[in-house]
TIGULUM-124355 format. One record per residue (C-alpha): x, y, z; residue in three letters. Coordinates in Angstrom, 2 decimals. Layout:
REM TIGULUM-124355
{pt {X Y Z} ALA}
...
END
This chain:
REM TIGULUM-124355
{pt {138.56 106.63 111.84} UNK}
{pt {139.03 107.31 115.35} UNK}
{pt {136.47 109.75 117.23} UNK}
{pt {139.47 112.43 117.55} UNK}
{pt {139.52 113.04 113.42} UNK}
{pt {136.07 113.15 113.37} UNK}
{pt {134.49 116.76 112.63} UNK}
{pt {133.46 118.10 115.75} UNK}
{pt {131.18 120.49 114.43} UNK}
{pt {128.50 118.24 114.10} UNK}
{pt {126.91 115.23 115.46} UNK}
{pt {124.71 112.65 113.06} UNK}
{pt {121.94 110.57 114.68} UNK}
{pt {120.25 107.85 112.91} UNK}
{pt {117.51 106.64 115.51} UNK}
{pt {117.05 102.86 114.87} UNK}
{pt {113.18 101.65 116.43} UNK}
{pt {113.71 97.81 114.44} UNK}
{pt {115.58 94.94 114.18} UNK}
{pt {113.96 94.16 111.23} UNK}
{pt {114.22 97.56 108.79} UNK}
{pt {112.17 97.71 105.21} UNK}
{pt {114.70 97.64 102.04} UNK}
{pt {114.05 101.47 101.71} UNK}
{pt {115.09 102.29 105.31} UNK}
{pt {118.44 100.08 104.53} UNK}
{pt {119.12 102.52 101.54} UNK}
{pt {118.42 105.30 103.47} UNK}
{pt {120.76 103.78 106.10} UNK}
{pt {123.56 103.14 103.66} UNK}
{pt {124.01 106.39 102.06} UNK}
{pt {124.10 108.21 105.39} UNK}
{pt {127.61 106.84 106.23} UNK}
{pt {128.40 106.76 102.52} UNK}
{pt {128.14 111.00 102.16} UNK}
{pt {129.07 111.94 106.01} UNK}
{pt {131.43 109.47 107.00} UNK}
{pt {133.91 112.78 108.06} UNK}
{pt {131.39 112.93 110.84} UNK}
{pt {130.47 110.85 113.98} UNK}
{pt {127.15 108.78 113.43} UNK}
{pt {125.91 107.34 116.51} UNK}
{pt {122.77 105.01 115.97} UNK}
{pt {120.37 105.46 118.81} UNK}
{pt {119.04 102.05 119.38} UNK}
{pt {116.47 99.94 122.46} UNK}
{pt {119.09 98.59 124.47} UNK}
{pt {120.08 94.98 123.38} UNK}
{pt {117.68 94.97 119.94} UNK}
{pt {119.64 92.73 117.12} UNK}
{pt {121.47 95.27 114.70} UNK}
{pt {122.92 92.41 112.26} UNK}
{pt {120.72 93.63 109.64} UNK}
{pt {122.10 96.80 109.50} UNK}
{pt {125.83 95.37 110.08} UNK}
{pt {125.46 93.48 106.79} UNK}
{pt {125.57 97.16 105.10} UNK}
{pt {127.56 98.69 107.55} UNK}
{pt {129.83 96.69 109.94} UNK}
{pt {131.35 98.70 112.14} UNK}
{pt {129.37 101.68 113.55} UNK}
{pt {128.50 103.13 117.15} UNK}
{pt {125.57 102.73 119.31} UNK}
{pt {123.97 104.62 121.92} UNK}
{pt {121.69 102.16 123.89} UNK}
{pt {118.41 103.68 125.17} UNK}
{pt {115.60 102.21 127.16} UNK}
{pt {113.28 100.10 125.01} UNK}
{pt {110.66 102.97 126.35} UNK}
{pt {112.70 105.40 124.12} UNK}
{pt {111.48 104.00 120.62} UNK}
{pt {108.60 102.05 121.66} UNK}
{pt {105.83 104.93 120.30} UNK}
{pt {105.70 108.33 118.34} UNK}
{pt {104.86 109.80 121.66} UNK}
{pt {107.79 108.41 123.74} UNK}
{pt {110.25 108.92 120.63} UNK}
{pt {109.24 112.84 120.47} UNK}
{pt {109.53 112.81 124.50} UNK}
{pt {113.21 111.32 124.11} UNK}
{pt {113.85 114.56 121.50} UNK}
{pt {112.41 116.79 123.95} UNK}
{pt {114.77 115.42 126.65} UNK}
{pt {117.94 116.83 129.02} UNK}
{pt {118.48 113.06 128.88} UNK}
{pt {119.01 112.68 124.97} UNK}
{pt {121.27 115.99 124.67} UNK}
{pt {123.44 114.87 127.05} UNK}
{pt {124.75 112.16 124.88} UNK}
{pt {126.23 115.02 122.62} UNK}
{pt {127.31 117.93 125.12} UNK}
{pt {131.21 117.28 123.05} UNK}
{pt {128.93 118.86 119.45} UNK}
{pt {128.05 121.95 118.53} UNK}
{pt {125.21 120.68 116.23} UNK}
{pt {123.38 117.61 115.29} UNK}
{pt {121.89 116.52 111.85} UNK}
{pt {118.47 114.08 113.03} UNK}
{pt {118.69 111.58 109.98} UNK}
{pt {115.59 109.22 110.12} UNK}
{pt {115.49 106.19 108.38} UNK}
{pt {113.53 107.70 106.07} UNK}
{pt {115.59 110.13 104.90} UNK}
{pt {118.10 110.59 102.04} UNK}
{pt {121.25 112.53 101.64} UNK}
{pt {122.30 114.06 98.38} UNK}
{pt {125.53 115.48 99.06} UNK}
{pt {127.75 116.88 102.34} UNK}
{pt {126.68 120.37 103.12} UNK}
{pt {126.88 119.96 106.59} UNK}
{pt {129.65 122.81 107.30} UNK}
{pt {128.32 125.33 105.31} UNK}
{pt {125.08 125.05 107.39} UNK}
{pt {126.56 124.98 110.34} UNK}
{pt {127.91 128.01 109.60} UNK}
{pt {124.51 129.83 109.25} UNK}
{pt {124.10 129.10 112.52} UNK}
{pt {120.43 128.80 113.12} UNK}
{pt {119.17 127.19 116.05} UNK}
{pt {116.97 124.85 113.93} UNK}
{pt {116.51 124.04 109.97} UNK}
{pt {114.21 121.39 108.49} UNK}
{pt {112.65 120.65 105.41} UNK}
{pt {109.21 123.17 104.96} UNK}
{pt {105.76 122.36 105.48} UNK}
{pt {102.88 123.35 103.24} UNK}
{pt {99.24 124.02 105.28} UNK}
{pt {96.86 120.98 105.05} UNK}
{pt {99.96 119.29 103.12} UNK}
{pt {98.87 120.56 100.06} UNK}
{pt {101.59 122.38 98.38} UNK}
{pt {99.74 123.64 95.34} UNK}
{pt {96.63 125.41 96.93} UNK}
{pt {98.36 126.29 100.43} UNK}
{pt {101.14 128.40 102.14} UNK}
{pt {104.19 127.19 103.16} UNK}
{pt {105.85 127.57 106.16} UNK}
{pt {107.76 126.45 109.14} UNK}
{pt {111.64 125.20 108.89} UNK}
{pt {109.58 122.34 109.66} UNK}
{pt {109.97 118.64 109.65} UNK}
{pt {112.79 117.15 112.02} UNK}
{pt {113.10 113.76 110.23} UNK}
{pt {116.15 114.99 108.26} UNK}
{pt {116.92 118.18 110.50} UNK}
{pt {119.45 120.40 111.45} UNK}
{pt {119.55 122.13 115.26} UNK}
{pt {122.36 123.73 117.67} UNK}
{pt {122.31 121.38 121.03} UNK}
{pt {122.51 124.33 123.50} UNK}
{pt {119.81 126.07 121.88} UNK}
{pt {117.44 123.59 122.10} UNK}
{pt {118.87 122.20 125.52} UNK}
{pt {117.87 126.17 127.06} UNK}
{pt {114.93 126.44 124.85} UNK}
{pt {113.18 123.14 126.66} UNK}
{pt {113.36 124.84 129.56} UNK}
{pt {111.08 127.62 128.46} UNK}
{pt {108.55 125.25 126.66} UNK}
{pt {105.34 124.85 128.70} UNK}
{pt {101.98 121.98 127.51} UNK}
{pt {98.92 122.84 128.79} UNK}
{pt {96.68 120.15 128.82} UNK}
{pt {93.94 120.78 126.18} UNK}
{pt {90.95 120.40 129.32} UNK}
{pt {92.82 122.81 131.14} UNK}
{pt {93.07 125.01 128.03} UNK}
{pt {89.53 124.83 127.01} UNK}
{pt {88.32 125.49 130.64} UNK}
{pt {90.23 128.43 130.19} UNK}
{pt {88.67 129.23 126.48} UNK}
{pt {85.54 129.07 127.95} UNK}
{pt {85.28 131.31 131.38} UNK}
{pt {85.50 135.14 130.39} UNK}
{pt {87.33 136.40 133.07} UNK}
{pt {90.09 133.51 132.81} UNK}
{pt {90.55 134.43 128.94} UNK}
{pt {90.90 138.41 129.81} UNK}
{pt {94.05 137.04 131.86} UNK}
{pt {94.72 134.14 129.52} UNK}
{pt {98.25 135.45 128.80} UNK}
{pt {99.48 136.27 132.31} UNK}
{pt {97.95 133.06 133.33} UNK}
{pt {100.37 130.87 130.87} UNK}
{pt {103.19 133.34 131.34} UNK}
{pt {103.06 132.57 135.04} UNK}
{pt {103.05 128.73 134.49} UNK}
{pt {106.10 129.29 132.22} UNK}
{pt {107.84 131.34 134.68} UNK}
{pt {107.48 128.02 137.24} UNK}
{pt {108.29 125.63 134.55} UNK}
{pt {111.66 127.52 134.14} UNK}
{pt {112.57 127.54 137.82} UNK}
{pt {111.26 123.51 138.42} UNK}
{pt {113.69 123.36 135.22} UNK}
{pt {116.38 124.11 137.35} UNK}
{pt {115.95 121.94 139.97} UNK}
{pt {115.24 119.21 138.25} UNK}
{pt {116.88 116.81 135.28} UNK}
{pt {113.46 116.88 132.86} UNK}
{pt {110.89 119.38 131.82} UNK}
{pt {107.61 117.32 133.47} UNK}
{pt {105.37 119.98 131.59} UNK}
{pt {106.75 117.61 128.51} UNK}
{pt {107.82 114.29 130.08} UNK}
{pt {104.15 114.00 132.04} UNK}
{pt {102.11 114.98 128.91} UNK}
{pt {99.53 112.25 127.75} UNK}
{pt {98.51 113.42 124.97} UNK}
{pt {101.03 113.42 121.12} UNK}
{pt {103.72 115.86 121.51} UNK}
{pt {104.90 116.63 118.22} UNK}
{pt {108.91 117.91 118.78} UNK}
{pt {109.07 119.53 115.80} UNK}
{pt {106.24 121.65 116.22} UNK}
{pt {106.87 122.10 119.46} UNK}
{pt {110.23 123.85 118.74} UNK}
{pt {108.85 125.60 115.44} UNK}
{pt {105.92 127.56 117.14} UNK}
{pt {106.57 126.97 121.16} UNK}
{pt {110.56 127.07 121.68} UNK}
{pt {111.37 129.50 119.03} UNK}
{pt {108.77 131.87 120.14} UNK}
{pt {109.39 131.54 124.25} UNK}
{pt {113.34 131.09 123.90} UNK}
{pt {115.54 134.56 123.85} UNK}
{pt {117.33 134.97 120.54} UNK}
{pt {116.29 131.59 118.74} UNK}
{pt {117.49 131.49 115.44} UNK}
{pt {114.82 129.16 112.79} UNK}
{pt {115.77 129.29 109.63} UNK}
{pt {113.54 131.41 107.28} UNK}
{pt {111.89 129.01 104.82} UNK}
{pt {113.77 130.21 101.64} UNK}
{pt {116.66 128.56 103.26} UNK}
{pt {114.54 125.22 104.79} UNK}
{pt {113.87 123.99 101.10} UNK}
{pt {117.42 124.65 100.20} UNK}
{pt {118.00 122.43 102.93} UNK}
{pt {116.13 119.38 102.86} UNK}
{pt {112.14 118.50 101.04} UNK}
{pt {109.30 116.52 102.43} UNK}
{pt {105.88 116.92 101.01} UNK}
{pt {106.02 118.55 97.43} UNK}
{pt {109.66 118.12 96.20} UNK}
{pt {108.48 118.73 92.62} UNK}
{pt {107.25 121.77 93.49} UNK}
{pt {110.38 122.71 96.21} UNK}
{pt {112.50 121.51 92.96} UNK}
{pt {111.53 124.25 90.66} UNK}
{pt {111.41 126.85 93.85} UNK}
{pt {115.04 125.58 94.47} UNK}
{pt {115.80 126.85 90.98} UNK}
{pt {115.86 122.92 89.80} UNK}
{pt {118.73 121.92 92.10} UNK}
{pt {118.37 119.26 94.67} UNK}
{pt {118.68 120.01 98.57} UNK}
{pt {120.99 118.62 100.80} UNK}
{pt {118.63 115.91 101.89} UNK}
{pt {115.03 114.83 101.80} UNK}
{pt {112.88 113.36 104.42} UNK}
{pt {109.67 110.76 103.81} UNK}
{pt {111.44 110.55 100.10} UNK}
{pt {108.90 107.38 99.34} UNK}
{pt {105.76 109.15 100.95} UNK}
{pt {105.47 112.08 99.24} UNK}
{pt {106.09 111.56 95.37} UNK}
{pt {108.64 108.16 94.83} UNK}
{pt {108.62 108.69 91.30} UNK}
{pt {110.16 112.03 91.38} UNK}
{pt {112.69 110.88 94.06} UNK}
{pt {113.53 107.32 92.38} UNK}
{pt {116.05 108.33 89.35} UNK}
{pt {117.90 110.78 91.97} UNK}
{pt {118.47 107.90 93.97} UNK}
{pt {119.25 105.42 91.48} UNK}
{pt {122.06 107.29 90.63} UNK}
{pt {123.79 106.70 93.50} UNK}
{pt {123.28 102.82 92.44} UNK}
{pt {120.45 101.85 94.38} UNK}
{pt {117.89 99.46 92.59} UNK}
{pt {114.46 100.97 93.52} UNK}
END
């Protein structure tokens, strides 16, 4: 299929860190271009790693080559999702699904939630992980994750770290904390104009220290960004599960989401006969 009959709705990226990817991660791999193949998949991949593992499934799909710096760590991966630089690959979509390689998709929903239009959607997160005893919230995880490029393209420019020594230094003089919230509001206000002279966000890029993407956009860009859409969380486990599917089963009124993320972290057994049936030997 040519890239012109392609939906152009939507955007799927699988990011690929391994030439050398477990049997689960291949299944996972499989069934993404087996449900969505009415969409363009791009695998974002370390520029020249060997892909003939995943060309034995698949054998003819496209690449985006990144710098090996890209995929190398958690840290540098979340930087690269937090980047003007990774967007830019995708300024022709409206949307793009993230589909780890330890995800799972079920069926193709993609249109209809597209046409919710929220700015972000991911599978729902439960306090401590513990979805028996604690609350749920979030649209959470970005493994298997739903989000409008512009939105988040405008909402990085609003998103502002402060280093934890300069926020405890801050926590800890009394006059500083009475002006705590002017104090970060004027750092924003800079971070948005250095945003417009230059290509990156260096409040993110220059961080040390984990930057968790989806977190950042769940309680930093949604909350500093104009008019950003999340999801509310009785749609985010209609959507996709993570940690508790057996209990987001029976929320979900016993039908599956879309997709799953982490499906052999967080409860195998329940997952395995869902994705047998699709003819997988687990």
């Amino acid at each position: 299929m040519s890239q012109s009959q392609f939906n152009k709705s939507c955007v799927v990226v699988i990011p690929v860190h391994s030439a050398t990817p477990s049997y689960y991660e291949l299944i996972s791999f499989k069934q993404c271009f087996e449900v969505l193949n009415g969409y363009q998949i791009y695998v974002v991949a370390p520029a020249g790693i060997d892909l003939s593992r995943y060309e034995q499934l698949v054998p003819d799909f496209d690449v985006i080559s990144v710098s090996k710096k890209w995929l190398s760590s958690r840290l540098y991966y979340n930087k690269l999702k937090l980047s003007n630089f990774f967007y830019q690959f995708f300024d022709d979509y409206t949307y793009m699904l993230t589909y780890e390689l330890d995800a799972f998709i079920f069926k193709d929903d993609l249109e209809y939630w597209c046409s919710k239009e929220y700015d972000y959607i991911g599978a729902p997160w439960f306090q401590d992980n513990d979805p028996v005893e604690s609350k749920m919230y979030g649209p959470g995880n970005s493994g298997f994750s739903l989000r409008k490029i512009a939105s988040i393209k405008e909402g990085i420019k609003h998103v502002h770290i402060i280093p934890p020594s300069k926020y405890n230094a801050i926590k800890k003089q009394a006059w500083m904390q009475k002006y705590k919230s002017a104090i970060l509001s004027v750092i924003g206000v800079f971070t948005y104009i250095g945003s417009l002279f230059h290509t990156e966000n260096r409040s993110i890029q220059d961080a040390d220290f984990m930057v968790e993407e989806d977190t950042i956009i769940v309680n930093y860009m949604s909350a500093s960004t104009k008019n950003f859409k999340l999801a509310p969380v009785t749609d985010a486990y209609k959507f996709s599960f993570e940690v508790g599917p057996e209990v987001l089963f029976d929320m979900n009124g016993q039908h599956l989401p879309m997709g799953c993320h982490a499906w052999w972290r967080y409860n195998f057994d329940f997952w395995k006969p869902y994705i047998e049936k699709f003819g997988y030997r687990l």
